[in-house]
N, C-alpha and C positions, 0 to 999 in steps of 0.2 A: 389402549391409548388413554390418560388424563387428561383433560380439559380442563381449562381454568374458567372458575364460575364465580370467580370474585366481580369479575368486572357488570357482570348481568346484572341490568334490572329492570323492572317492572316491565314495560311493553316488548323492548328487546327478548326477553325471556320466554312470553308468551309467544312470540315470532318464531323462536327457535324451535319449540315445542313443538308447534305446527309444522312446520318443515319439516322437522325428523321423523315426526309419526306419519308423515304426509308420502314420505319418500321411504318407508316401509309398508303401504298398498299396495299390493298386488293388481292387475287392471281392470277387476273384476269387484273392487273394495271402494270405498269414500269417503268422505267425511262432511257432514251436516253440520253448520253453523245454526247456534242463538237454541232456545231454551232455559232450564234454569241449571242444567250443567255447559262450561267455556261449548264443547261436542260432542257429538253423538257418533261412533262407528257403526253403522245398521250393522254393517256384514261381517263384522270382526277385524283381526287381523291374524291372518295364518301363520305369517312370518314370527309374531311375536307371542302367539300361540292367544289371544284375546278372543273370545265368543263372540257373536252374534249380538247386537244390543250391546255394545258396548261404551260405556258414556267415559269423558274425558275431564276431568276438573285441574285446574290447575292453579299453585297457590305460591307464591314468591317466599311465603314465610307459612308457618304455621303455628297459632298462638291457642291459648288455654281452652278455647269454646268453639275451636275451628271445628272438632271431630263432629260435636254435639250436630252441630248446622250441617255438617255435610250426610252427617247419618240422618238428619229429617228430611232433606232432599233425597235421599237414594230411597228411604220408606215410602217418598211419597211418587216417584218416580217410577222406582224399580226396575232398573236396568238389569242386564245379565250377570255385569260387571263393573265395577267404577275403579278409575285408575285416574287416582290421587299425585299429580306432579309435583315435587317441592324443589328448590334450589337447594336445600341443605343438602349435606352429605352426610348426615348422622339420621337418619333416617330409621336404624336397626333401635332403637328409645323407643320412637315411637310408635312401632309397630308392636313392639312388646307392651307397651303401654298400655294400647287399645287393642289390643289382639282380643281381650275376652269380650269387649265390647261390639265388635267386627267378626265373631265367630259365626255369627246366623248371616253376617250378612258376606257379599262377596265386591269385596271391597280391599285394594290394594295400594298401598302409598310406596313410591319410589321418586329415586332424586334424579335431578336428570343426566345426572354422572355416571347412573346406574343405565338408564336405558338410552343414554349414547352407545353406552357396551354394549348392548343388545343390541343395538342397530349393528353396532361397527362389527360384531360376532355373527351376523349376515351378510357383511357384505355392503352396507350400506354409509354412505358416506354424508355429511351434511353438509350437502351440494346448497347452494344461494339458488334456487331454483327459480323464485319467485321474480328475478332480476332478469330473466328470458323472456316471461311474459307468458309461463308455463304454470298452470294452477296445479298441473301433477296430480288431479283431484278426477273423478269421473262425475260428480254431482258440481262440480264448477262450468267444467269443459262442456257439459253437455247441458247446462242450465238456461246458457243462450238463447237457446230455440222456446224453450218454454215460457221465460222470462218475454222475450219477442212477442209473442201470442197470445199472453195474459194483456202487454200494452195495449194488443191492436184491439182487445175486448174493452180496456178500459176507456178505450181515444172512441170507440161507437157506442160506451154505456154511461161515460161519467162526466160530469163537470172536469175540465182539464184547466192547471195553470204552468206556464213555464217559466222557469227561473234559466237568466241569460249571463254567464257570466264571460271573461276577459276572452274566454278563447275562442266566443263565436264573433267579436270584432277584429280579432285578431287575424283570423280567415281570412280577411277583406281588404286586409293591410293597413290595418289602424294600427299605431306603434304598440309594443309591447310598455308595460306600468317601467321598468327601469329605464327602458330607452326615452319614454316620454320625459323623464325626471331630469335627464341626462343633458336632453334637448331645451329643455326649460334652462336648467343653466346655461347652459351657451347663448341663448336669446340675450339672459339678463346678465350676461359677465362674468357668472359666478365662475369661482374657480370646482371643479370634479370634485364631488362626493366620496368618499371614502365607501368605496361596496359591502363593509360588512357595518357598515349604518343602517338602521331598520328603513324599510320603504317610507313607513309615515313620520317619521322623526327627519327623514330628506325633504318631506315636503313640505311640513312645518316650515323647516328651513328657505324654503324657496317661496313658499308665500309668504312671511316676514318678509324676506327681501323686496318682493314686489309692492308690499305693502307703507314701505317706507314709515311707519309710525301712524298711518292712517287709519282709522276705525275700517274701513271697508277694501275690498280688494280689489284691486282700481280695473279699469277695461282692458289695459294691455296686456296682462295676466289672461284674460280671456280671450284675447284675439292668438295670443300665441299659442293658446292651447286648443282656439278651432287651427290655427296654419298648420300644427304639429301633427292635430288627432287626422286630419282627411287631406294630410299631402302626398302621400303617394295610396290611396283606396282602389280596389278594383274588384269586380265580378265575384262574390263568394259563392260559390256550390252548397256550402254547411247555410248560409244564410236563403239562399233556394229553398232548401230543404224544408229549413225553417218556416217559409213563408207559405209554404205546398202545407206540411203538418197543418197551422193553420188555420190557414183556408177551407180543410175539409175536415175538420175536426171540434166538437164546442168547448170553443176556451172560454175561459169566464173571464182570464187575466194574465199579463206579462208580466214578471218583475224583471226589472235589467238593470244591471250593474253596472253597467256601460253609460258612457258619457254621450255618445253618440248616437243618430237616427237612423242609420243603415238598414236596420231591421225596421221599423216604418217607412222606410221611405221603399222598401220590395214589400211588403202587406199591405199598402195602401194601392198597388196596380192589382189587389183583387176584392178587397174589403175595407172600408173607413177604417182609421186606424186613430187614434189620437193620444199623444203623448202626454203625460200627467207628471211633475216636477217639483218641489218644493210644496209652494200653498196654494198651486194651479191648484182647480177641480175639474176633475171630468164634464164635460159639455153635454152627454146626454145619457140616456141606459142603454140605446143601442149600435152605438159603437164600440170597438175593442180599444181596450187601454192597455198602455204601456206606462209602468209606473217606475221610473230613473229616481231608486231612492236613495244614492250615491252622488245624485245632480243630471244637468242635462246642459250640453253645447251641442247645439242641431249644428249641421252643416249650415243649414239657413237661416236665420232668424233668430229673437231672442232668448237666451242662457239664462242658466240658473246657477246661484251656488253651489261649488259642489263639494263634496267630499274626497280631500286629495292627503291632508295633513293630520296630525297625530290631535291637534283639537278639537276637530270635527270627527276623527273616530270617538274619542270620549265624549263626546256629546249624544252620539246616537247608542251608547254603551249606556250612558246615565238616563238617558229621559225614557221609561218605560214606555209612553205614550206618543213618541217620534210617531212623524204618521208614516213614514217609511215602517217602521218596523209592524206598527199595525197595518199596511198592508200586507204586510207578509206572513202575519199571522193571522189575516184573514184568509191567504190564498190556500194557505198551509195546513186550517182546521178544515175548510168547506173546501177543497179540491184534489184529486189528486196532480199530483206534481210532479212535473219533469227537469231533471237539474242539467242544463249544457252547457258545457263549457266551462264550467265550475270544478273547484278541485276538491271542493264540501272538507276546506280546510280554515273556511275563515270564522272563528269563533262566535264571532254576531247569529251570522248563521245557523250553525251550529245549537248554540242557544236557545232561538225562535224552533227550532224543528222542535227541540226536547220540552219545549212552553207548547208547542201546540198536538203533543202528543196527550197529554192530560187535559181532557174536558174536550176535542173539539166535537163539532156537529155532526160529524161522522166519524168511520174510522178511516184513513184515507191509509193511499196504500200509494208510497212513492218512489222514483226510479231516477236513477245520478247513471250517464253519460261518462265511463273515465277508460281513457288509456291504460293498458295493462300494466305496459312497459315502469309507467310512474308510480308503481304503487308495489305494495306487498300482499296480492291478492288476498289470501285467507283472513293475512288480518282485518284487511281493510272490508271485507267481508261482513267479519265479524263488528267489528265499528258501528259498518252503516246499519246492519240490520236491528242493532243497538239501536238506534236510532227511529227505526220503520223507515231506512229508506231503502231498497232492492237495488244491486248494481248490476249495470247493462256494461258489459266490455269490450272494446274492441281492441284491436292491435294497430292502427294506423291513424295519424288523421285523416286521411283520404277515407276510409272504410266509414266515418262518423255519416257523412250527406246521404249516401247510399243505405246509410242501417235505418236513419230518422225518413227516407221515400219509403222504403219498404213497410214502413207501418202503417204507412199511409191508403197502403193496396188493400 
């Protein structure tokens, strides 16, 4: 059967790879993310007749000094075997090419035209696997538990900090980022936003309008966005959870994304708790901070600026020195970190991890919270661990309160 491989590229292609070589394991086979080849197959693949030690590189194009670099990783590695993926379909060049150069070593380049046929000459079809919420992987499926048991060593050995984002106020019934937007307009008149307008280019728009020509963003802007954010809140289980982790755990620090106090206002019925906002400072060194460097509207009391619109993200884009952002690259070199609620897709973020992988005070070793179902496991695998961050997964949001007690034990 032909496939069309014109339309591939760059991460999509990588995706496919995974999948296919994923869905020719046997249940007894896996595949290891991160190194300095894309994977590693410890145990082969039987199916496609691949040894033991078997590594995976994979390359969209391949140009003049690709061979060069890929034969000084395999020398310096030394796998049993490396298998060279390309999108081209002319592939029979360049093996001829380098054939004499690739004679000592055991090293094979094929297109992935080539080894779809070899899958589909199995038996093997390239099912969307990854959209079940099935990692199809024996080193994923069963990484859980270990992943588990490494946290609860780091939550009783290390400085801990959490990062809080949209889906642990979300729990509690705080609107969702589009609904709030949506709700803002109807307060102020506006006519509906066009849905495929970016989030922060809506909000621009909506604080302008509130703004009416005035330098500053007037009170009612802020009262409709306490009425909006805590009108219908209730009881979260995930924010429990939160508040138990904790309590019995040494955090150094919060970062929250969140505009509201919901998570202080359950941390403070077991430990002080104090909220830190714009150019607030912390009140003392033994209380726990929670640091809203996106702004802060308590349920009670007074608000800060926040970040809602497209010029206040460029703001905290441009000033290296935002103290928002150096909180978070303090949390980020000196702790290890736990990301909830976060979809470790917002670029700022992103960012700051890769700024605080180089030079920090230690090596910290961090862990992201994500639903299966939302993601493309393998890859996103490979992503975070890019990164240093280890992904903990579950299948439900119900299953999240129950995974973050159990660490707790």
């Amino acid at each position: 059967m032909e496939i069309d491989t014109t339309s591939i590229k760059g991460e999509t292609f990588e995706k496919d790879v995974f999948r296919l070589i994923s869905e020719c394991l046997s249940q007894d086979e896996g595949i290891i993310f991160g190194g300095e080849f894309d994977f590693l197959l410890p145990d082969g693949v039987k199916k496609l007749k691949w040894p033991k030690n078997t590594a995976v590189e994979i390359k969209y194009r391949l140009i003049y000094n690709s061979f060069s670099k890929i034969r000084e990783i395999y020398d310096r590695i030394q796998p049993s075997k490396l298998i060279v993926v390309v999108i081209n379909e002319n592939v029979t060049s360049l093996r001829l090419t380098n054939n004499a150069r690739m004679s000592r070593r055991q090293i094979e380049v094929i297109s992935y035209q080539d080894l779809y046929k070899k899958a589909s000459a199995i038996g093997i079809s390239n099912t969307d696997y990854a959209k079940e919420g099935n990692s199809g992987n024996k080193y994923l499926d069963n990484v859980d538990a270990n992943i588990q048991e490494k946290i609860k060593g780091v939550l009783k050995r290390d400085k801990i900090s959490i990062f809080l984002g949209a889906g642990v106020s979300a729990s509690a019934g705080v609107v969702t980022w589009n609904s709030l937007l949506e709700q803002l307009c109807i307060k102020k008149g506006l006519p509906k936003i066009d849905s495929d307008i970016e989030s922060v280019i809506k909000g621009r728009y909506i604080i302008d309008a509130y703004k009416k020509q005035q330098k500053e963003i007037p009170d009612d802007f802020y009262i409709d966005m306490r009425n909006i954010l805590y009108a219908n809140i209730h009881s979260s289980k995930l924010i429990n959870s939160i508040a138990k982790l904790i309590a019995t755990s040494n955090i150094e620090s919060i970062i929250s994304y969140n505009y509201d106090d919901l998570v202080e206002q359950k941390v403070n019925e077991e430990k002080p708790c104090y909220s830190v906002f714009d150019k607030s400072r912390p009140i003392d060194g033994s209380s726990l901070h929670v640091y809203h460097v996106h702004g802060f509207i308590p349920q009670n009391g007074d608000w800060s600026p926040i970040v809602l619109g497209e010029k206040e993200y460029h703001q905290i884009y441009q000033e290296s020195y935002n103290w928002g952002n150096v909180e978070q690259l303090h949390a980020l070199c000196r702790s290890a970190c736990l990301f909830i609620g976060l979809s470790m897709n917002d670029p700022n973020l992103r960012r700051l991890i890769d700024i605080s992988n180089d030079g920090g005070e230690v090596e910290p070793v961090h862990y992201a919270f994500l639903r299966k179902i939302e993601y493309d496991v393998p890859f996103m695998e490979k992503v975070m661990r890019g990164f240093g961050v280890n992904c903990v997964w579950y299948d439900r949001h119900e299953e999240l309160p129950e995974l973050l007690e159990s660490l707790c034990n």
